[in-house]
NUKOLKE-738663 format. One line per field, with one value per residue (C-alpha): residue in three letters; x, y, z negated. Coordinates in Angstrom, 3 decimals, padded with zeros to 6 digits, always signed. Each point is the difference from the previous one (the first is absolute). Layout:
REM NUKOLKE-738663
aa = ALA;...
X = X;...
Y = Y;...
Z = Z;...
//
This chain:
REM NUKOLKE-738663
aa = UNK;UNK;UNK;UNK;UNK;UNK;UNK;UNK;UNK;UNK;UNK;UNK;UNK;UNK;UNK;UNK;UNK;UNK;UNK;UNK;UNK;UNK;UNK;UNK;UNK;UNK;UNK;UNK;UNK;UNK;UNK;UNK;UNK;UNK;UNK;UNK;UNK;UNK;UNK;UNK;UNK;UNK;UNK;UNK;UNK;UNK;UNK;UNK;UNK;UNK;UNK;UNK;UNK;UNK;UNK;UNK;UNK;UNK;UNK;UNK;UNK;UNK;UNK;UNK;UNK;UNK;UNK;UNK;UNK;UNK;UNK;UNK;UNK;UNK;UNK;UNK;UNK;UNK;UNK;UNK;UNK;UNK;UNK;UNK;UNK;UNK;UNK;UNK;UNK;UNK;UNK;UNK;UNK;UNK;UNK;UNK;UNK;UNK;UNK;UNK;UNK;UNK;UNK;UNK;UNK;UNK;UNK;UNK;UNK;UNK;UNK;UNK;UNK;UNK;UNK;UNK;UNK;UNK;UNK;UNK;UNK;UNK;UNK;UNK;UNK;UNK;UNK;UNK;UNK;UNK;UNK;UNK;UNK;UNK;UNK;UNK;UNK;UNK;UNK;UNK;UNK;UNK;UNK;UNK;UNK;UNK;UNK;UNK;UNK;UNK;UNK;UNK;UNK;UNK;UNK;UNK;UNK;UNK;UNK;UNK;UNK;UNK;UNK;UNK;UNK;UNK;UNK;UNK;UNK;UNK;UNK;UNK;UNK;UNK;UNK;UNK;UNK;UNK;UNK;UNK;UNK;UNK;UNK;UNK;UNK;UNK;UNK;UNK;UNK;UNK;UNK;UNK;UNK;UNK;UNK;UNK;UNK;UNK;UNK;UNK;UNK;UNK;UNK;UNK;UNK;UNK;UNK;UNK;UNK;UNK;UNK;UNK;UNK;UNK;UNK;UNK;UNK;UNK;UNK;UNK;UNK;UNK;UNK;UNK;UNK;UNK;UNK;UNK;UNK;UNK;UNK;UNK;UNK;UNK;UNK;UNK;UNK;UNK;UNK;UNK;UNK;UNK;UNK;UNK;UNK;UNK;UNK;UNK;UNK;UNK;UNK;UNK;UNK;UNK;UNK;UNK;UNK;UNK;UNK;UNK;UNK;UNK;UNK;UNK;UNK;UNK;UNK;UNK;UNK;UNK;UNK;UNK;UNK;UNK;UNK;UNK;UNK;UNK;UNK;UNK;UNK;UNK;UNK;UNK;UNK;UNK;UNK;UNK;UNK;UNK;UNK;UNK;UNK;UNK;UNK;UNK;UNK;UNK;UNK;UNK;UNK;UNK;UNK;UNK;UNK;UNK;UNK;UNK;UNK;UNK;UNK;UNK;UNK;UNK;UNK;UNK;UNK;UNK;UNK;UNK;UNK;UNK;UNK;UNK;UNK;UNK;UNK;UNK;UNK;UNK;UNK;UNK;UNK;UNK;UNK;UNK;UNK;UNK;UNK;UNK;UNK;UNK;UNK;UNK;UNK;UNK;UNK;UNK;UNK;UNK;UNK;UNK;UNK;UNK;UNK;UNK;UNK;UNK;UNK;UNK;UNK;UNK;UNK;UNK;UNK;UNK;UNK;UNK;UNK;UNK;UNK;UNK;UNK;UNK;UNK;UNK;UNK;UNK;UNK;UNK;UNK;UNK;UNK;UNK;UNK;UNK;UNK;UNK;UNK;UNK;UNK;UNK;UNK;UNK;UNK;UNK;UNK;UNK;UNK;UNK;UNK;UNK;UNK;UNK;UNK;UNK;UNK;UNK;UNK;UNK;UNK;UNK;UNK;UNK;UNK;UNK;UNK;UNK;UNK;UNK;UNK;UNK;UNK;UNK;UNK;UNK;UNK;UNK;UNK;UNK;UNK;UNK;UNK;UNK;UNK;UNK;UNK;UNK;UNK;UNK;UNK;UNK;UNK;UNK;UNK;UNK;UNK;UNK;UNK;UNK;UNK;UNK;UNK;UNK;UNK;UNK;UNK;UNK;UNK;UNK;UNK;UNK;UNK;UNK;UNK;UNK;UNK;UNK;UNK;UNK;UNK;UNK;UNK;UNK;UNK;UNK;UNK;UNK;UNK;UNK;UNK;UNK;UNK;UNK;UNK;UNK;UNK;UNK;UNK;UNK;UNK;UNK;UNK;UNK;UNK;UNK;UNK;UNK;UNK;UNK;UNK;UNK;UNK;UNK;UNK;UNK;UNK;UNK;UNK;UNK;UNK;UNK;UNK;UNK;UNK;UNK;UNK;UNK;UNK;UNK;UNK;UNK;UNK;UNK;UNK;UNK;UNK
X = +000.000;+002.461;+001.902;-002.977;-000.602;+003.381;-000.166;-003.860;+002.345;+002.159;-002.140;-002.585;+001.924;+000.208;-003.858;-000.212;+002.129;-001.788;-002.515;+000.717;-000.900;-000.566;-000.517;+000.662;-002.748;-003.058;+000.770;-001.416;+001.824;-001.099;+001.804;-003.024;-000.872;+002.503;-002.982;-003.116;-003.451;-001.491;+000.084;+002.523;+000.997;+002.526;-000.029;+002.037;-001.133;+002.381;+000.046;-000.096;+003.419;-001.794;-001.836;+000.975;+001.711;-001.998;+000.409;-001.945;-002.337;-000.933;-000.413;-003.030;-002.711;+001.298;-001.932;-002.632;+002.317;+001.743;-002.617;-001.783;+003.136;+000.770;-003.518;+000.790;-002.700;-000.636;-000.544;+002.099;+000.181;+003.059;+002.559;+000.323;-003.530;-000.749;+003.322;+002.538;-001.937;+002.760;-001.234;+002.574;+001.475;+000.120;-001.065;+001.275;-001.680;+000.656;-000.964;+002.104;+000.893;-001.370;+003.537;+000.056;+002.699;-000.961;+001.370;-001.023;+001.223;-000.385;+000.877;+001.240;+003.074;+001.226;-003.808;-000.806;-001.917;-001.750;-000.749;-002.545;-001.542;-003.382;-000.460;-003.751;-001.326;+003.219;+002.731;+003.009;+002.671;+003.142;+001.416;+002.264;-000.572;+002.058;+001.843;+001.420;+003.106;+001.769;+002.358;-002.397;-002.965;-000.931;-000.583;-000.698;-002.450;-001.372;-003.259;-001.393;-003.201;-002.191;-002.782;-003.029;-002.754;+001.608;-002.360;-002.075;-000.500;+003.471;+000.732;-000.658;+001.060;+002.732;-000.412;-001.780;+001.420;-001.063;+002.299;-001.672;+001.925;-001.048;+001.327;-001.609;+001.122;-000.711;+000.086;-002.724;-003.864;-000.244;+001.952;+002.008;-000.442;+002.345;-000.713;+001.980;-001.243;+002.066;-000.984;+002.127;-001.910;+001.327;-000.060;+001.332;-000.694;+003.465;-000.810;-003.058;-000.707;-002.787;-001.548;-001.776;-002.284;-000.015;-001.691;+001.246;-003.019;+003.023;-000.132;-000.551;+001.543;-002.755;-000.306;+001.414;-001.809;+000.696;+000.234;+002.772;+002.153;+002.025;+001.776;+001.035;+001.494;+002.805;-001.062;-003.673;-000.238;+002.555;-000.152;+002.287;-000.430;+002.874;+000.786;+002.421;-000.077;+003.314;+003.008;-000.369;+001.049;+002.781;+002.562;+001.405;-001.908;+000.243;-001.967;-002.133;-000.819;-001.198;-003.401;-000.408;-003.216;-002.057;-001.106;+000.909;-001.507;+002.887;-000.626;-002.926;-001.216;+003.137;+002.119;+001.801;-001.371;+002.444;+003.065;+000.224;+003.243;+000.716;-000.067;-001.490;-001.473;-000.768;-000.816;+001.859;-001.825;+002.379;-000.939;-003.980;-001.101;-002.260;+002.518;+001.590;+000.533;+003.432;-001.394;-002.575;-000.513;-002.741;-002.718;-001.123;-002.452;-003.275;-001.945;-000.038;-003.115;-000.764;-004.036;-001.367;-003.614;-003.188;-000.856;-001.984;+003.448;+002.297;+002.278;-000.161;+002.942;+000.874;+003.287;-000.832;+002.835;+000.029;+003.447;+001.377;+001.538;+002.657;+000.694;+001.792;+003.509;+003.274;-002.476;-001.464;-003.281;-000.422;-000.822;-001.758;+000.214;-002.160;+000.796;-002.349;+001.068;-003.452;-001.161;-002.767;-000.653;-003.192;-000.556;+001.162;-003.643;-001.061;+002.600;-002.366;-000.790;+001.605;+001.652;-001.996;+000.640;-000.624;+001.986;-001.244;+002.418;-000.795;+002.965;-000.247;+002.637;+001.728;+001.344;-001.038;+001.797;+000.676;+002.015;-001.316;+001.186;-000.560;-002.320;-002.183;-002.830;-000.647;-002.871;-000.637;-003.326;-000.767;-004.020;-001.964;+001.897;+000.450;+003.554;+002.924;+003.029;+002.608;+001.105;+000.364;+002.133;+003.493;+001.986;-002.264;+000.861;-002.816;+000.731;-001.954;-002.941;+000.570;-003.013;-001.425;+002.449;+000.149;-000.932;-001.961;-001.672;-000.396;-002.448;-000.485;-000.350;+002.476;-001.313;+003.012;-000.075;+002.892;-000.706;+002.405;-000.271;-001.175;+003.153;+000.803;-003.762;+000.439;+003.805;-002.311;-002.727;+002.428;+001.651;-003.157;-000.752;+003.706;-001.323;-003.271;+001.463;-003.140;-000.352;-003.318;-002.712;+000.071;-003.435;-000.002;+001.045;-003.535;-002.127;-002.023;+000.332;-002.094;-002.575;-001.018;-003.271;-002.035;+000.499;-001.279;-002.930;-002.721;-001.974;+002.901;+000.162;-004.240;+000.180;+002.791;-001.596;-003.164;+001.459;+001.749;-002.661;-001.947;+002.832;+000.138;-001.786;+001.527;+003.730;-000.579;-001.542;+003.203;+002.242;-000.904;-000.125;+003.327;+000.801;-001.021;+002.623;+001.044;+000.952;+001.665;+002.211;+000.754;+000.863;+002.334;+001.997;+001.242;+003.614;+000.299;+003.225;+001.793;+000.859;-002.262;-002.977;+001.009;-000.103;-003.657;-001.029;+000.998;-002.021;-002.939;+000.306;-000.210;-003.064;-002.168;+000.490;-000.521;-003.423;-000.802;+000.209;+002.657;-000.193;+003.055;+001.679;+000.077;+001.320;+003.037;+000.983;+000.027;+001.841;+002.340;+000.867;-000.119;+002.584;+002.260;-001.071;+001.533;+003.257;+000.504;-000.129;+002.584;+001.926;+000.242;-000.215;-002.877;-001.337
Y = +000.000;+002.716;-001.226;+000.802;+003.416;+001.139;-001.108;+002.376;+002.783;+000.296;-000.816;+002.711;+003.072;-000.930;-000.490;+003.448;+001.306;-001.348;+002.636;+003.084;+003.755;+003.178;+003.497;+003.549;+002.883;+001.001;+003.242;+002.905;-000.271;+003.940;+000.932;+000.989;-000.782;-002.888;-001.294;-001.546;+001.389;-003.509;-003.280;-002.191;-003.550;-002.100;-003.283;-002.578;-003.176;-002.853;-001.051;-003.165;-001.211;+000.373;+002.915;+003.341;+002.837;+002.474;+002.699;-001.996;-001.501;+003.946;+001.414;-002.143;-000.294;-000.513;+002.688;-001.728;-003.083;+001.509;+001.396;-002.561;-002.452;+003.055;-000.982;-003.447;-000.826;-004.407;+001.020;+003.173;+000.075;-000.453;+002.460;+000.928;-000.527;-001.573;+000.573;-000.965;-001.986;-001.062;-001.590;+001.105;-002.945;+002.230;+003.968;+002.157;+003.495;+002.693;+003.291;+003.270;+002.624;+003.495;+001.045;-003.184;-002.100;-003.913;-003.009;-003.794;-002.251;-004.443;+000.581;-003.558;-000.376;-000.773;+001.220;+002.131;+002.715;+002.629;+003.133;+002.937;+002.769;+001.203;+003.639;+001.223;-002.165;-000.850;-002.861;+001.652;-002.966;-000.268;-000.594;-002.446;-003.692;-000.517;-003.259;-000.817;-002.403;-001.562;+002.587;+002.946;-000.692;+003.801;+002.834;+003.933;+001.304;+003.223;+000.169;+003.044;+000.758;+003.085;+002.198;-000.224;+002.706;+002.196;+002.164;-002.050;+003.443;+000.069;-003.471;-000.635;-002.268;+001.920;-002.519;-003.122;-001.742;-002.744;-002.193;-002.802;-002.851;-002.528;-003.631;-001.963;-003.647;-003.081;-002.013;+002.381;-000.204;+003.660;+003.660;+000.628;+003.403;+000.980;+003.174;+001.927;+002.574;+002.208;+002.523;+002.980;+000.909;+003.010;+001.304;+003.439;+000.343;+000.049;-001.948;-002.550;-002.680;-000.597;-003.453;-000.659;-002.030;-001.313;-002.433;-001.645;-002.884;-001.997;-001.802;-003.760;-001.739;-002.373;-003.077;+000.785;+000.627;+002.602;-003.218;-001.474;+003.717;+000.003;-002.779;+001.693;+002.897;+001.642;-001.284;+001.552;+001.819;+002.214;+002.934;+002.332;+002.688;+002.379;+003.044;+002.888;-000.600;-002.367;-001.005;-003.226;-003.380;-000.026;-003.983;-000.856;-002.286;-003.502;-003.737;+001.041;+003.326;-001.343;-000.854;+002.535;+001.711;-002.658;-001.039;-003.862;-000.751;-000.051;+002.852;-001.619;-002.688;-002.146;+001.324;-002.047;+000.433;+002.143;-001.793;+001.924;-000.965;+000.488;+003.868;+003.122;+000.639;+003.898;+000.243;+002.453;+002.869;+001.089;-003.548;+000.658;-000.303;+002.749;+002.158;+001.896;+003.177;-000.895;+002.768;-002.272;-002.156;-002.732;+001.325;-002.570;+001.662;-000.323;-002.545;-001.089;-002.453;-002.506;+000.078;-002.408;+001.845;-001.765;-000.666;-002.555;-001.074;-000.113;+002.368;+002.964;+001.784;+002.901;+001.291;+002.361;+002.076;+001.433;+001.309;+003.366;+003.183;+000.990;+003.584;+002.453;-000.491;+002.931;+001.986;-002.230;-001.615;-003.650;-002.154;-003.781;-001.691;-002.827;-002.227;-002.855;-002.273;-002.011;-002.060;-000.245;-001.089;-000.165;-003.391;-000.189;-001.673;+003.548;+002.346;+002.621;+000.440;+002.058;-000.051;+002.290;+000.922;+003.312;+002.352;+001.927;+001.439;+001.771;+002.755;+002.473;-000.795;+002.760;-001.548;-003.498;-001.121;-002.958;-002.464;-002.818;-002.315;+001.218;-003.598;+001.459;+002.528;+002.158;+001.767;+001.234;+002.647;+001.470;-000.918;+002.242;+002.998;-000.278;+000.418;-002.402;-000.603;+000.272;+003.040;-001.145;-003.006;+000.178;-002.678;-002.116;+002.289;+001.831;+002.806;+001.384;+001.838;+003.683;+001.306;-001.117;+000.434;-002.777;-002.418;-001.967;+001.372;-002.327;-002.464;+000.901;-003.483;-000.780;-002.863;-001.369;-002.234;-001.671;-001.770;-001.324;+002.088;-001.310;-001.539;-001.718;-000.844;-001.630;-001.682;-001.581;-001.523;-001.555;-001.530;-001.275;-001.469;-001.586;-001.639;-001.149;-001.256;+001.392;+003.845;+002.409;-000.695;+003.070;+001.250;+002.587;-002.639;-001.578;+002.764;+000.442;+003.071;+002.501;+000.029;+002.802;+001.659;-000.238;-003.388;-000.658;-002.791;+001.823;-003.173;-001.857;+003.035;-000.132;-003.886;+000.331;+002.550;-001.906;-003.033;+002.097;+001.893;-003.816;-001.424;+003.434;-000.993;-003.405;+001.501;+002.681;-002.858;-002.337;+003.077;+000.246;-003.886;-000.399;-003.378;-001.241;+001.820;-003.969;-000.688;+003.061;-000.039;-003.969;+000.747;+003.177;-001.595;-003.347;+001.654;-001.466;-002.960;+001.145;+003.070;-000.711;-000.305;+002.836;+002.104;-001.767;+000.985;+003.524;-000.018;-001.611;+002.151;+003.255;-001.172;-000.928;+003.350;+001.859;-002.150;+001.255;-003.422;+001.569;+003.023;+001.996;-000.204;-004.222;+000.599;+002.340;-002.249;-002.738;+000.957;+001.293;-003.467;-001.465;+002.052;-000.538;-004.128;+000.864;+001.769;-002.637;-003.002;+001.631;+000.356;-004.098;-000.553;-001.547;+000.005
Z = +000.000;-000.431;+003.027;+001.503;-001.645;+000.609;+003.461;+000.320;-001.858;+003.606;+002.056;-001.228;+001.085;+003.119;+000.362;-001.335;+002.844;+002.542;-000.183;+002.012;-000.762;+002.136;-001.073;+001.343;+000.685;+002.198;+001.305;+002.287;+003.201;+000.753;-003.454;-001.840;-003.744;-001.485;-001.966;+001.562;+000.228;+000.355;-001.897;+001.516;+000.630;+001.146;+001.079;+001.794;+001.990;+001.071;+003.673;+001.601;+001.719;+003.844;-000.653;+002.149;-001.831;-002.462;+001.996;+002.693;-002.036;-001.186;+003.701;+000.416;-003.350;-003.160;-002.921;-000.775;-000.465;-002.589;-001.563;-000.587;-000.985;-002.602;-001.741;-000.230;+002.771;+000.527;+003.625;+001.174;+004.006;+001.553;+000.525;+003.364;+001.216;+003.481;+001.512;-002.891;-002.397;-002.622;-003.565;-002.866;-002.322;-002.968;-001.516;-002.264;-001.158;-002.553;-000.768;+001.301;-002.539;+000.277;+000.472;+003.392;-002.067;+000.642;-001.583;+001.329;-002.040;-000.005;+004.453;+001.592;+001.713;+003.352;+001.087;+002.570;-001.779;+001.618;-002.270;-000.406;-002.018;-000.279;-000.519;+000.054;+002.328;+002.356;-000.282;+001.581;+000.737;-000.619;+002.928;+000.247;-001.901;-003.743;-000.343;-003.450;-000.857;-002.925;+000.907;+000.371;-001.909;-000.552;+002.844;-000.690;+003.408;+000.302;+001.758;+002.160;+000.043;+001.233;-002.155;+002.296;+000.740;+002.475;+001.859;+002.549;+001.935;+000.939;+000.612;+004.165;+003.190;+001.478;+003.014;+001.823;+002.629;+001.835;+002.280;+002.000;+002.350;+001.938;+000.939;+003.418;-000.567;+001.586;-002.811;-002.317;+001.840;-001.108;+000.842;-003.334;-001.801;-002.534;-002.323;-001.551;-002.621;-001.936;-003.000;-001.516;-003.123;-002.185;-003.436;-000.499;-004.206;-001.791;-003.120;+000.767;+002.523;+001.716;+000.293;+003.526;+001.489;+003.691;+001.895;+003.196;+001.577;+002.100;+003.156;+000.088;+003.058;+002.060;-001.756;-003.264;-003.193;-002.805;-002.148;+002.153;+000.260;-002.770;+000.537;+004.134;-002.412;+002.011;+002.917;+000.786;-003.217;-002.035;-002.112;-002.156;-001.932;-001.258;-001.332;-000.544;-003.766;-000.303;+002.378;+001.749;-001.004;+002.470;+000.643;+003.222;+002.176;-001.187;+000.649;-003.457;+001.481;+003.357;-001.919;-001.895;-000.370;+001.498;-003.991;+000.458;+003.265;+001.748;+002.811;+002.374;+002.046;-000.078;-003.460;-002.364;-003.923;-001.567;-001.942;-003.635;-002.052;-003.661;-000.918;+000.041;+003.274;+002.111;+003.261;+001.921;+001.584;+002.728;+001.258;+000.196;+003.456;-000.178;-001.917;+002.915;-002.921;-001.981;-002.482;-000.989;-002.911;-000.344;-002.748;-002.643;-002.322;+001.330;+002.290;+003.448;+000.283;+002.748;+000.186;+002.553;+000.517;+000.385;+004.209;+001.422;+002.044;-003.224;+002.134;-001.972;-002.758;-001.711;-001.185;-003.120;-001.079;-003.343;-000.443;-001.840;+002.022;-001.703;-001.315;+002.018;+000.027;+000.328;+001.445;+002.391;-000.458;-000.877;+002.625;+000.195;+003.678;+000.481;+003.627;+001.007;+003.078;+000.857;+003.107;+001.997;+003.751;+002.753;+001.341;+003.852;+000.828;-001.072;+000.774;+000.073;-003.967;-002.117;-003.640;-002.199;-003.781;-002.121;-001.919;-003.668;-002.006;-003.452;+000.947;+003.616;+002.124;+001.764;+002.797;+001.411;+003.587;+001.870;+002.530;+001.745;+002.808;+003.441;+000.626;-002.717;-000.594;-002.622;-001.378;-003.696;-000.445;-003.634;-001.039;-000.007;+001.009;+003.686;+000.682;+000.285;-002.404;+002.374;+002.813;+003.865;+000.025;+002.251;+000.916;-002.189;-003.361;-001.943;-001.853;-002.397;+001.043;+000.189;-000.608;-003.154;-003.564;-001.380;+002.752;-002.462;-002.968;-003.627;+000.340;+003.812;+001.937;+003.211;+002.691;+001.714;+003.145;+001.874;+002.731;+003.253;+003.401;+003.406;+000.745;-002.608;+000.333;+002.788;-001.252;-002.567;+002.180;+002.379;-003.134;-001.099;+003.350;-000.110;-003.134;+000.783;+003.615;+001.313;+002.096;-001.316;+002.660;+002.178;-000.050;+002.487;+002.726;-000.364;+000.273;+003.180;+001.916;-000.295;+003.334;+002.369;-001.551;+003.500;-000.031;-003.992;+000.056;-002.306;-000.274;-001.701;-002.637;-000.485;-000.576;-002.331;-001.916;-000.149;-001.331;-002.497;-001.592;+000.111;-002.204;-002.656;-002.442;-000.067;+000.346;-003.193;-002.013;+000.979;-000.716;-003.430;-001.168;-002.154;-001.301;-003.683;-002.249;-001.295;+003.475;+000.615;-002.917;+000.094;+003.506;-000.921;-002.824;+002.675;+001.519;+003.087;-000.188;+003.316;+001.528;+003.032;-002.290;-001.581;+003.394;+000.881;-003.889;+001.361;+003.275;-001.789;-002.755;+002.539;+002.125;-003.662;-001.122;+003.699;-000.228;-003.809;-001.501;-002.327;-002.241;+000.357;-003.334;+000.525;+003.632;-001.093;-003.003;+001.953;+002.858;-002.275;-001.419;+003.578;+000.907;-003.349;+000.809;+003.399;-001.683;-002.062;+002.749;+001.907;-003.436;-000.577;+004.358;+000.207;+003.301
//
């Protein structure tokens, strides 16, 4: 027995020093008041081994995580919403001092921790993850944060631009459109930040889902948002780096998961592919939510961005930029439509302009107020519209259609025709021509009129018959198994609702999943 007490008495110190410790202070990055004006907390949350960095994991939705793991909640959602959903292994929360001094005591080692403090009702990260030793079990971090409630009348959208590409491939059954949308949002009060909200509805290529998006993440859908507020995370250009900001998936269609060794993790922002500012740093506190929005297609998503403005800085007023890259495309069997979304913002933006592809059209008209958002295009640039300051007013509403132009029309048809290994029927080439008015028969025209007007009442009455709704729906729900049934589905589906025997809302949604059915054979090459 006292072998075995004396053997407890050595071993128990170092049991004790396997418990880590960080301190250090919350503190007003603008230089204001050292002590707080709001309860505070601070809290750390150990990362799995394959999860992304923090500083990834806070660009996409990660408050109400915290939040809720703060109050000890059974159930807290993930942090990182939709797009980097990451579960933490372990939490650790204590109050702030009114004068922002922390101390966490009890922390794990050799964890990846990532690390926060709440001030009024925002956790502001700390950057960059903590990783405790044997050898360095306790770590002093300061952590910036920014008084909110500067004035919302001063706060405004410097710019809006829009950039829009397009891809005509062989191997994709529809004309690619890539968007590009950029906002320069600015703060000019010294002391305070202002916390914004903006709402981007994203494109959804054909035959994709807004459930199925997130994990195409760098490839059809990327975001950033940064400000003026810090310098950037700046490393040379290495194998870790190549997948950086793509929050695990791996960069698109065809990426690798992300390989995460032992260590504190940060992902640089000089290697963000939407970063092309090196004055820019990645912004944490806040939320960037995924929402996939209710449609009768499933193909509908919002990005909501709820991110602070920082304070003016030497002069200079603080500025958030928020890039989205998102894809869309118009089926070559209907080269003709167009890709259609709106624009809201909460803010008036002084100057919105644009570039697109020479292939591709352009129009975007303000609701309501009879004037368009751009000035004459040249060379396929829009400026800003000269004669209205801003060019769109808060809470004004902005249409914007891009479609593909006659040519590249008629590149998409003859690709479709390549496809299908049959030519569009040429309709003019049947039609009789027209004959010489002296040498009409009139009798023909009476008769034919005659048996017309017999069959009237009998052609109305037929008109308005519609199938049994049963029928119609248990006939609507089958998806044809083959891509020529899909294209007699199409025809059939066409001629019912010429003849009334569908109501328009049935034939739209339905011809809508026809055509994703019809996507999504050529996908797997089924023929």
């Amino acid at each position: 027995m006292n072998r075995f007490l004396l053997l407890l008495f050595f071993m128990l110190p170092t049991g004790l020093a396997a418990q880590g410790v960080l301190s250090g202070r919350v503190v007003d990055a603008a230089g204001g008041s050292e002590y707080l004006d709001d309860a505070a907390l601070i809290g750390a949350v150990g990362l799995p081994a394959n999860a992304p960095p923090f500083n990834e994991i806070t660009a996409a939705q990660w408050q109400d995580a915290f939040t809720a793991l703060s109050a000890g909640s059974e159930q807290p959602p993930q942090l990182g919403g939709e797009l980097a959903p990451v579960t933490p292994t372990a939490t650790f929360f204590g109050e702030v001092q009114g004068d922002g001094s922390y101390r966490l005591e009890g922390l794990p080692l050799e964890t990846r921790l990532g690390v926060a403090a709440k001030v009024g009702d925002v956790w502001w990260p700390l950057r960059e993850e903590i990783w405790l030793t044997q050898a360095s079990s306790e770590l002093t971090k300061r952590i910036d944060y920014f008084r909110l409630g500067a004035d919302p009348g001063g706060v405004r959208i410097e710019s809006y631009r829009l950039d829009a590409f397009n891809s005509l491939r062989p191997d994709l059954r529809y004309g690619a459109i890539r968007v590009f949308e950029s906002l320069r949002i600015v703060n000019p009060d010294p002391t305070r930040a202002a916390m914004v909200h903006i709402e981007l509805r994203i494109l959804i290529p054909p035959g994709m889902s807004a459930r199925n998006l997130p994990s195409m993440y760098g490839s059809l859908l990327s975001y950033m948002q940064g400000w003026s507020a810090k310098p950037p995370v700046e490393s040379p250009m290495t194998q870790a780096n190549q997948t950086a900001w793509t929050f695990g998936t791996g960069g698109g269609m065809h990426g690798q998961g992300v390989s995460v060794g032992p260590g504190a993790h940060t992902s640089a922002d000089n290697w963000h592919p939407l970063n092309s500012d090196p004055v820019l740093a990645m912004v944490g506190a806040g939320d960037t939510e995924y929402r996939i929005d209710a449609s009768p297609n499933g193909r509908a998503a919002t990005l909501i961005f709820n991110r602070p403005v920082p304070p003016a800085l030497n002069g200079m007023p603080g500025v958030l930029h928020i890039h989205v890259a998102h894809n869309s495309g118009v089926l070559l069997s209907s080269p003709g439509d167009k890709v259609t979304f709106e624009r809201m913002f909460e803010y008036s933006v002084l100057d919105a302009n644009a570039r697109i592809a020479p292939e591709l059209t352009l129009s975007a008209l303000v609701e309501g107020a009879h004037r368009r958002l751009y000035g004459e295009p040249e060379n396929n640039a829009y400026p800003p519209n000269p004669e209205f300051a801003p060019n769109l007013k808060s809470g004004e509403l902005v249409k914007v259609a891009l479609g593909f132009n006659a040519d590249a029309q008629l590149a998409m048809r003859e690709m479709e025709e390549r496809a299908t290994g049959a030519a569009e029927p040429d309709n003019t080439a049947s039609q009789e021509p027209l004959q010489n008015p002296a040498q009409f028969d009139w009798s023909m025209l009476f008769k034919s009129l005659a048996f017309v007007f017999g069959l009237a009442f009998v052609g109305a009455l037929v008109a308005t018959l519609r199938w049994p709704r049963e029928k119609q729906l248990k006939r609507l729900a089958e998806l044809p198994a083959t891509r020529k049934e899909v294209l007699e589905g199409v025809n059939q589906l066409e001629l019912e609702y010429k003849e009334g025997k569908l109501p328009a809302r049935a034939y739209s949604e339905h011809r809508q999943r026809l055509l994703n059915r019809l996507v999504e054979l050529d996908a797997r090459g089924k023929e």
